[in-house]
C-alpha positions in Angstrom: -26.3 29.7 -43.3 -27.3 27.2 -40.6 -30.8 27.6 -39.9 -32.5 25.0 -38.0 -29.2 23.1 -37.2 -28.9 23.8 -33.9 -25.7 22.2 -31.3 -22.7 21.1 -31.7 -20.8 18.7 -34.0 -18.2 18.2 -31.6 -16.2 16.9 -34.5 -17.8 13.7 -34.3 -20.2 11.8 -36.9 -23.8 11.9 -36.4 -23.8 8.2 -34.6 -20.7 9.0 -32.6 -22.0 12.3 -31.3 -25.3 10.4 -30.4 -23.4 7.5 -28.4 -20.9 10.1 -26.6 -24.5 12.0 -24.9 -25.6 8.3 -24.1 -22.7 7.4 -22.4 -22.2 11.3 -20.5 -26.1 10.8 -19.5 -25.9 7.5 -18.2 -22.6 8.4 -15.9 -24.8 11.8 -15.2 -27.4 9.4 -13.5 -25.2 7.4 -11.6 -22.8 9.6 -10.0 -25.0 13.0 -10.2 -22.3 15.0 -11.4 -19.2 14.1 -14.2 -16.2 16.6 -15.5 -15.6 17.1 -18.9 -15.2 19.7 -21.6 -16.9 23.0 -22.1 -18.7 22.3 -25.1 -19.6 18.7 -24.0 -21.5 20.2 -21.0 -23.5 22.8 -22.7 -24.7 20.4 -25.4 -25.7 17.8 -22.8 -27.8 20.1 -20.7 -30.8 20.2 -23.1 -30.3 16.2 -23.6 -30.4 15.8 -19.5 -33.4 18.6 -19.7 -35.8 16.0 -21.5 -34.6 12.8 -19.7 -35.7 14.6 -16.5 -38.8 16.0 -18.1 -39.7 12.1 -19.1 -39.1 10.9 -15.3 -41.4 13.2 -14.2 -43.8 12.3 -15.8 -43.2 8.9 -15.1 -46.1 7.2 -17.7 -44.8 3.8 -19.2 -44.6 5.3 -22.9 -42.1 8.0 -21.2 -40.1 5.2 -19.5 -39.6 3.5 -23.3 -38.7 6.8 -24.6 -35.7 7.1 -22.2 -35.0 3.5 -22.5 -34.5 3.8 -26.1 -32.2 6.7 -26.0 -29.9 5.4 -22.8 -30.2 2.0 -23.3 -29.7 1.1 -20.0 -32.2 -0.5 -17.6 -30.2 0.2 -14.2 -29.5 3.8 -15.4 -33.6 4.4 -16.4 -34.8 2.6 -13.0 -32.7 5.4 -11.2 -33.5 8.4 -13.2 -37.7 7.4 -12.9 -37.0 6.3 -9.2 -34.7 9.1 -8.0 -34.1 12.1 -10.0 -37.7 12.7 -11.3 -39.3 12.9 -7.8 -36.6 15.4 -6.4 -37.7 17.9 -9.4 -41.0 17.5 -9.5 -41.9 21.4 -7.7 -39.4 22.7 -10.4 -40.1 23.6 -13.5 -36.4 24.1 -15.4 -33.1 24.6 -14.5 -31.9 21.1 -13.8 -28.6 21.3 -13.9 -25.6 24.0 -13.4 -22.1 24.0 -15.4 -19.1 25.5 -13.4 -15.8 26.4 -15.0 -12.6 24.7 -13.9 -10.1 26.1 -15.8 -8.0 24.9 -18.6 -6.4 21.5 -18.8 -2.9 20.7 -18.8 -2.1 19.3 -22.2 -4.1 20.2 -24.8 -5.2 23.7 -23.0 -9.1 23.0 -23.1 -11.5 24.1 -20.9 -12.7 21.9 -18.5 -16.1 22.4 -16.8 -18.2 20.3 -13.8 -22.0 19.4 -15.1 -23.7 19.1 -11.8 -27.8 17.9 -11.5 -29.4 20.8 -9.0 -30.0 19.3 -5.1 -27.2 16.6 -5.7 -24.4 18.1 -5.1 -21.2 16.8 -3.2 -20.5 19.4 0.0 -17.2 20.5 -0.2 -16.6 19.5 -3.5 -17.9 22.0 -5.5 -16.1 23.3 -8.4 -12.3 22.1 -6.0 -10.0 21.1 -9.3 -7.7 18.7 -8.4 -4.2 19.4 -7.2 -1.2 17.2 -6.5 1.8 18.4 -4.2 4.9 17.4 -5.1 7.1 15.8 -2.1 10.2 16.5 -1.8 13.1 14.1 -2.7 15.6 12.4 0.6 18.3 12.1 -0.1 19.4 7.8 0.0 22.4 8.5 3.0 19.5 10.5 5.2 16.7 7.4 4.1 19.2 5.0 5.4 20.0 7.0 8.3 16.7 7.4 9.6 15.7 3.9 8.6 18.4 2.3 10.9 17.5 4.8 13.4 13.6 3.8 13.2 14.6 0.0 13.5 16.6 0.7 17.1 14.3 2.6 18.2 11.4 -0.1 17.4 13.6 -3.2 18.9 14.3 -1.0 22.0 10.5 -0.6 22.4 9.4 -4.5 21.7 12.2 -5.6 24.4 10.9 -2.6 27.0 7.4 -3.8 26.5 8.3 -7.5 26.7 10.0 -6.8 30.1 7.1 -4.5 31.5 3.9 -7.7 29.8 5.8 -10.5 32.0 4.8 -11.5 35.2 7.2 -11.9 38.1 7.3 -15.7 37.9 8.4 -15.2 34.9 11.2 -12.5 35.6 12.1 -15.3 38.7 11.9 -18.0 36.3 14.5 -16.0 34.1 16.9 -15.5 36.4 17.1 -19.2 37.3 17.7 -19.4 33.9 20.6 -16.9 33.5 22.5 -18.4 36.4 22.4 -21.9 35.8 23.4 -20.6 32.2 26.2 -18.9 33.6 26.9 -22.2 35.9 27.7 -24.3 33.1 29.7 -21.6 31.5 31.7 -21.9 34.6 32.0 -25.6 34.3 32.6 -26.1 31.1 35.2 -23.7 31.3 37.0 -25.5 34.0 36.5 -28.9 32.2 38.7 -27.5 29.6 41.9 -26.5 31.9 41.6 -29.2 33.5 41.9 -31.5 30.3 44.6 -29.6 29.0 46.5 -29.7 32.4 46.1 -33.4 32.3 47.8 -33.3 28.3 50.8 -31.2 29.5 51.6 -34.2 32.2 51.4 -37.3 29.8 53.9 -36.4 27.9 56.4 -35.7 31.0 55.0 -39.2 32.1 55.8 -41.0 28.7 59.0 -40.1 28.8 60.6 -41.6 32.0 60.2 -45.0 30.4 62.1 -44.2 28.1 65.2 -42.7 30.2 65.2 -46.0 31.8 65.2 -48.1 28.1 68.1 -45.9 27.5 69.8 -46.6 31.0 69.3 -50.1 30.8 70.9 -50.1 26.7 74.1 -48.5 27.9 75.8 -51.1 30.1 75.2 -53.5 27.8 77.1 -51.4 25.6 79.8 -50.7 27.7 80.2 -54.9 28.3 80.3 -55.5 25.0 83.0 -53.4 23.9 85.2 -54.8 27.2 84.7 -58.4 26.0 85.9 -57.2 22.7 89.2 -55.7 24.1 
């Protein structure tokens, strides 16, 4: 039989057990609220009961009782500071323990220890869910991406031309025509050069005719002094 052994072991030693409602009642304090397991709530509820109890008391031998349990100063300034005045008209029932539903895994069942007066609107007993998005495939990402990237350059040269002043636009066209000026002369440049390359050669060559011209008499005399 188990008289006067009262709570749960939690499967845990003695020490662990002890350190485990530390720790839950110290993260209690700071964000007024913590998820766990079943059993882990309903065994820290008479453990948060006498913290609170102590705070509102608030005597300096109470304060060193909590200290020695929680040990943790920031966590005992709160609880004396915060959480004992807002329960100081009530007389029990610090704290509520909402089902959540099992968790995925091992299956256990997972419960929200709240303190009374601090709870988050909106939040109350909400278990979290994730949606799952639905996969592109890559040939529509790359699609749309391309897409996206014309539409954005389109939109940056459309606001550039709308931001600029008309001096500017002026200024801009000067700058396109003379542009299109040198373009012009540059291109003429070049047929005249290569008009000027088709003639030399036509030019070089008349010498020559007349070398030849002048080599063949000569011939011709020579072979009559020989006869």
């Amino acid at each position: 039989m188990r008289h006067r052994k009262k709570g749960r072991k939690l499967g845990r030693t003695a020490s662990h057990k002890k350190a485990l409602l530390r720790n839950l009642a110290a993260e209690i304090i700071e964000h007024k609220e913590i998820r766990t397991t079943v059993a882990k709530a309903k065994e820290m509820r008479s453990t948060m009961d006498r913290l609170i109890t102590y705070a509102k008391k608030g005597e300096l031998h109470h304060r060193r009782l909590a200290f020695a349990f929680l040990r943790n100063k920031t966590a005992v300034h709160t609880l004396f500071e915060e959480i004992g005045p807002a329960f100081n008209e009530r007389s029990g029932g610090y704290s509520r323990v909402l089902r959540l539903g099992q968790r995925k895994g091992d299956g256990a069942e997972i419960a929200l220890f709240q303190l009374v007066g601090f709870e988050k609107l909106g939040e109350v007993g909400k278990p979290t869910t994730r949606k799952k998005k639905a996969k592109k495939s890559k040939a529509e990402t790359a699609g749309t991406s391309t897409a996206e990237k014309v539409k954005e350059q389109t939109a940056d040269e459309s606001e550039t031309a709308g931001d600029k002043k008309p001096e500017e636009l002026e200024t801009a066209a000067e700058v396109a025509t003379a542009g299109q000026s040198a373009e012009k002369n540059s291109e003429a440049e070049t047929e005249t050069a290569e008009s000027q390359k088709d003639k030399k050669p036509a030019a070089e060559t008349a010498p020559a005719d007349e070398e030849k011209a002048e080599v063949e008499p000569e011939r011709d005399e020579k072979k009559d002094k020989k006869e």
